[in-house]
N, C-alpha and C positions, 0 to 999 in steps of 0.2 A: 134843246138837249143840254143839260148840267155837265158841266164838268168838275169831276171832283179830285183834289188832291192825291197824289201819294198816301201822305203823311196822314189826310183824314182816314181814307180808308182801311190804311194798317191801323190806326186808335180803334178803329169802331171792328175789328175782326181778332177772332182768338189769337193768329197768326201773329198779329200785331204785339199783341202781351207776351207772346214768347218771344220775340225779337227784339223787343223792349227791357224785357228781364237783364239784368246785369249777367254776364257773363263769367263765374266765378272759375273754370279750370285753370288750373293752377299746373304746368310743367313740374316733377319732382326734379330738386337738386339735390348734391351729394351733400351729405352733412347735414340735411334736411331731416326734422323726426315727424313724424305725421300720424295720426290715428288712424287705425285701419282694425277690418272686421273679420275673423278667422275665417276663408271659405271652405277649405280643406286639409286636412293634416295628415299627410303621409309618413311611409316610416323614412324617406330620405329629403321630407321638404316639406314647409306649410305653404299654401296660398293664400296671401291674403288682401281683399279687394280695399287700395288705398285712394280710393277716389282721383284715379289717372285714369288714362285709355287704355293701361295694360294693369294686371294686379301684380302684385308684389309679392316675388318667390321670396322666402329664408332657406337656404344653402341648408344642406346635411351638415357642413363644418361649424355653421352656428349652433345646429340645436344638438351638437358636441358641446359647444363651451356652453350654452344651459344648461346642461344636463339634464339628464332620464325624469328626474323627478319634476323638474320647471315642464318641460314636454309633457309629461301624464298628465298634468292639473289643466293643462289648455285645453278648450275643447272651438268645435264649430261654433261661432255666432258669438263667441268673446271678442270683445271690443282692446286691441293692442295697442301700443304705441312701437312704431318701426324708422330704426333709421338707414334713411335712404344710401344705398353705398355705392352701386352701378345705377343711374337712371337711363342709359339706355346701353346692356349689354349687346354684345354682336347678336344674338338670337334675336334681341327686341323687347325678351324682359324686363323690369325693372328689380335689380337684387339689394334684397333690404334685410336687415339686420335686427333680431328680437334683444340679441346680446348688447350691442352696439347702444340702442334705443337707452336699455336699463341702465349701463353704467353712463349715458349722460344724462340722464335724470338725476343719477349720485352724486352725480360732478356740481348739478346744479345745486340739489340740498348743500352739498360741502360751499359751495360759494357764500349761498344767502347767511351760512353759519358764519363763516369768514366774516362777511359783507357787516353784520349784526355786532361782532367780537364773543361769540359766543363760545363757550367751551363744548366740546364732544367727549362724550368717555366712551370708552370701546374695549372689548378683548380682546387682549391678545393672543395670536394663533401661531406665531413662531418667531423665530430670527434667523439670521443670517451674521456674517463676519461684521457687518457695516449697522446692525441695527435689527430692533424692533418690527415685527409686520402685524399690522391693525387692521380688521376687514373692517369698511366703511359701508355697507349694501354689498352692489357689485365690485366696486373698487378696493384693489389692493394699496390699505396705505403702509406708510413706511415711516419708522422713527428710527433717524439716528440716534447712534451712541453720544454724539456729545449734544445730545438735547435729552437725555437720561440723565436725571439727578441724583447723585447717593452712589454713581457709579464710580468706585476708583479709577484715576487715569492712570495712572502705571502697573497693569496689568498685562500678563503676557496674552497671547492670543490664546491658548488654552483655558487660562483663570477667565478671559473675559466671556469665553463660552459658554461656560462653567456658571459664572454672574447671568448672563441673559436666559 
């Protein structure tokens, strides 16, 4: 009678090749942005399958700060980028963020800009008492007053309103 190996017999059986196979699941952490596949979109939540053992809700309160319009254009089977905010809420879900995901993608272009010395030009969409507001993407940037050129400094706060 042969006796044959563990280790031969898992090589030479399918079983084997899947036991074999690297193991790639990956636990979702927070701060984590991951690709994920829209499975369902509700009027108070999308579902979407982020290759965990649970899929990953978007909150009603996100697809507020996207807005109506970011929401229309979605549909099933779009491919997302989500970032992870609860990986295990008390239910069990994992709550992930559509909003969250876009403005660090922004963060990152403004980086490599940075990173490079590149110049950005942008419109401007308002001001406030302290400066200038530049939309970047999703990011709201901000230019102070004293990085304004051409701007008088001894203005009252009214004339400087007035100037911006």
């Amino acid at each position: 009678m042969e006796v044959r190996s563990v280790e031969r017999d898992l090589a030479l059986s399918p079983l084997g090749d899947f036991l074999t196979e690297e193991y790639d699941y990956r636990r979702p952490y927070r701060g984590e942005v991951r690709k994920g596949v829209i499975l369902s979109i509700e009027p108070d939540k999308i579902i979407v399958d982020i290759g965990a053992k649970r899929e990953g809700i978007v909150p009603h309160r996100d697809l507020e700060r996207l807005g109506k319009k970011a929401v229309s254009e979605m549909e099933v089977g779009d491919e997302v980028s989500v970032y992870i905010l609860e990986p295990q809420a008390p239910d069990g879900s994992v709550i992930v963020s559509l909003h969250q995901a876009r403005l660090e993608k922004d963060w990152l272009r403004a980086q490599k800009l940075f990173e490079k010395g590149e110049l950005w030009e942008g419109q401007i969409t308002g001001y406030n008492r302290g400066g200038l507001i530049v939309p970047f993407g999703e990011i709201r940037g901000f230019l102070p007053i004293s990085h304004i050129e051409n701007l008088p400094r001894r203005l009252t706060h009214d004339q400087r309103m007035a100037e911006l």
